[in-house]
N, C-alpha and C positions, 0 to 999 in steps of 0.2 A: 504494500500500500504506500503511496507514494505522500510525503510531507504537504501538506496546506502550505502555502503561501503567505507570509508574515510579510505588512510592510509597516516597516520603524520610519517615523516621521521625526525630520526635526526640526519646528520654527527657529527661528536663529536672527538673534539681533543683537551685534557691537558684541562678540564671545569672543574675539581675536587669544582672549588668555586661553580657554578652556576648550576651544572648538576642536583643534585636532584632535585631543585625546576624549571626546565625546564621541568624534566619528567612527575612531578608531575599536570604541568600545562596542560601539552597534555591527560593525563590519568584520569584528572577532567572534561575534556570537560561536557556542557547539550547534547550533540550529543550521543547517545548511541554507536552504531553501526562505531567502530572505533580500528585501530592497531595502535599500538605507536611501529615504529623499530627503533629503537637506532643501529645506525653503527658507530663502532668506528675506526678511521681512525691514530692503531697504539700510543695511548697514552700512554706517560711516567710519569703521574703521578695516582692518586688513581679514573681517573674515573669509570673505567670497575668497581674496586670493589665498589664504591657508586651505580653503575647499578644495578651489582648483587644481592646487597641487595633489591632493590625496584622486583626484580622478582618474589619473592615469593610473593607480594600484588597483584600483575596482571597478571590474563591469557591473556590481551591484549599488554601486553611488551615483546617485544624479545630483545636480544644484538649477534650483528652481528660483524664480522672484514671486513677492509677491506687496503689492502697495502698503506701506504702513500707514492705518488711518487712524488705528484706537489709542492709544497710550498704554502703558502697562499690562499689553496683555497679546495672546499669541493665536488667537483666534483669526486673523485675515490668513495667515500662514500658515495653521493647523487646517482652516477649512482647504487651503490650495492643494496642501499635501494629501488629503484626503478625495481631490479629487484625480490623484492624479496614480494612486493607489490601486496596483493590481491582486493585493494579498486579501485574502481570507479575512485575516485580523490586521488592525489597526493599532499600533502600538504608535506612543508619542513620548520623545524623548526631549527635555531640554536641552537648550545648546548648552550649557554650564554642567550638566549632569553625568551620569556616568552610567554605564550601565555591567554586571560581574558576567561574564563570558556565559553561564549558565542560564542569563535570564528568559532569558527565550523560552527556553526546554521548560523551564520550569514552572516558567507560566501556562505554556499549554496542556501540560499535564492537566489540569482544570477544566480546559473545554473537552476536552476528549477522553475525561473517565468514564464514560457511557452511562453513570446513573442518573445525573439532572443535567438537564441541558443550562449551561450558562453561556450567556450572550454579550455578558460585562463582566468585566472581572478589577479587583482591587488590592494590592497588596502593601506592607509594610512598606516606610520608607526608610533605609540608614542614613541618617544625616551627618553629612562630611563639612568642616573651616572650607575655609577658601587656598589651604594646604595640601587638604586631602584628608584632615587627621579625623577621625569618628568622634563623633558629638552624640547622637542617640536614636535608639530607632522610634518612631513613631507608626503606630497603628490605628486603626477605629474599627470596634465591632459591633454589632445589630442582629438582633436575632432573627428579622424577620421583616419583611414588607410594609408591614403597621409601624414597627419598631424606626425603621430609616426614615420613614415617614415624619414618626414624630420627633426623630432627632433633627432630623433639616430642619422643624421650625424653630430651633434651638441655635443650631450651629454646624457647620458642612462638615458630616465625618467623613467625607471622602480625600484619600491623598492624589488630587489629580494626576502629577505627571503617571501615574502607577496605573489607571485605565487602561482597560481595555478594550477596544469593540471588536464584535461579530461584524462583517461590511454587510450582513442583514442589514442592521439598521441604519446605517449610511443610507441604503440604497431606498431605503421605506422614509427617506426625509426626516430622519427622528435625530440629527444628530447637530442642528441647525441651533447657534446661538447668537445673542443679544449685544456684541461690546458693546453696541451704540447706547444700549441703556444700562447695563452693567457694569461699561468698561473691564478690568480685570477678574471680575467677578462674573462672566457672565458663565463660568463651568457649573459655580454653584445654583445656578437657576436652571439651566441643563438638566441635573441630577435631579430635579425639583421636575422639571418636565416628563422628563423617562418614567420616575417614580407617580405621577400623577396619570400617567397609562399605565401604570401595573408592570413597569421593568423592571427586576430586582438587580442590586450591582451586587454581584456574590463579593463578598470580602474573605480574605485570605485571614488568617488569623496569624501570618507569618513574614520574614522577609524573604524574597522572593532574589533578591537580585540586584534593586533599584539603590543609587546613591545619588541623596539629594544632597547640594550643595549652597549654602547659606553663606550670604556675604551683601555686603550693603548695596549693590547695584543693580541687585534683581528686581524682578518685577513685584514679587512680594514683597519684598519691604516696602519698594512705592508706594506700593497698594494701603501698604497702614498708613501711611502720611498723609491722606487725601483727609478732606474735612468730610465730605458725602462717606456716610456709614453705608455701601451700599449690600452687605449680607443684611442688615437690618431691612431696607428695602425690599429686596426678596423674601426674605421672612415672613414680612406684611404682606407683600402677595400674594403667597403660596397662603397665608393663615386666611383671608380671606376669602378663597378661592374652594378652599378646605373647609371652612366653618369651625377653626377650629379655635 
């Protein structure tokens, strides 16, 4: 039986420190059978040309553009890559991130145990300095459909880079977000969306592979410095919308 088709996305803006060795991680994978699209999302400093160079080592590496409109967040360049996507699953990497040679494998283990079909999937994150050195893993667990529900009116237990889609639901329009109203938050109204049709995002109860990387230039930290509370926003949407 022949391997599914994995394609690892990665939006990518001003990574010039961390880009090779993100690419590098996704193009190591033990999963054979895999595209690594790099979409750059309008960079002003030397990423494209650190890509470029890695192109001639991979027939599995492309480098995409895509217009930067929203601020803090990777949604024009996540949707690009998504369209441009030939795999099964949709995996999304950031350009600062890392990913351990086994995540691949490790992640699909999960859609392919043949007892519950999952169509999302979510797993720990190991949080890496801006060195590399291990800081801590972060998880979130939920029992259940009701459970995710009522914890999004609360606070997003999802670790986005960590997602993963079935290109089912690409393909059924289900995977379509908001910057324009959410700006860097519009993942967490997403999850809010899926879950408000009855998609469960299975969560891992473990770390899987992923190394997020925290330093002050990312998009999350922006994201806290903005005066608009916008999870609170969604919050009140989704509670409204909910009755709850």
């Amino acid at each position: 039986m022949s391997e599914s088709k994995v394609s690892i996305i990665i939006p990518c803006y001003n990574a010039e420190k961390w880009i090779k060795q993100t690419v590098e991680s996704a193009l190591n994978q033990t999963y054979d059978n895999i595209e690594v699209i790099v979409v750059d999302n309008e960079s002003t400093d030397k990423s494209c040309d650190i890509i470029n160079e890695l192109l001639n080592e991979s027939s599995k590496l492309s480098l995409n553009t895509a217009e930067n409109i929203y601020p803090h967040c990777w949604d024009e360049a996540r949707s690009k890559g998504f369209s441009l996507a030939q795999g099964k699953y949709f995996f999304t990497l950031a350009s600062d991130d890392l990913l351990h040679r086994d995540y691949v494998k490790n992640c699909l283990r999960y859609f392919n145990n043949g007892k519950i079909k999952v169509q999302m999937l979510q797993s720990a994150i190991r949080s890496i300095d801006s060195d590399g050195n291990f800081l801590r893993d972060i998880n979130h667990n939920y029992r259940s459909l009701q459970d995710l529900k009522e914890t999004l009116l609360m606070k997003c237990p999802i670790n986005s880079p960590t997602v993963i889609y079935d290109r089912e639901l690409y393909d059924n329009g289900l995977l379509e977000t908001s910057p324009e109203t959410f700006s860097g938050a519009a993942d967490y109204d997403l999850y809010c969306s899926l879950v408000d049709k009855n998609y469960f995002i299975f969560s891992v109860g473990s770390w899987l592979g992923y190394y997020y990387r925290w330093h002050e230039e990312q998009a999350t930290w922006q994201m806290h410095k903005k005066e608009i509370n916008y999870d609170l926003l969604i919050q009140n949407k989704w509670r409204k919308k909910w009755s709850v």
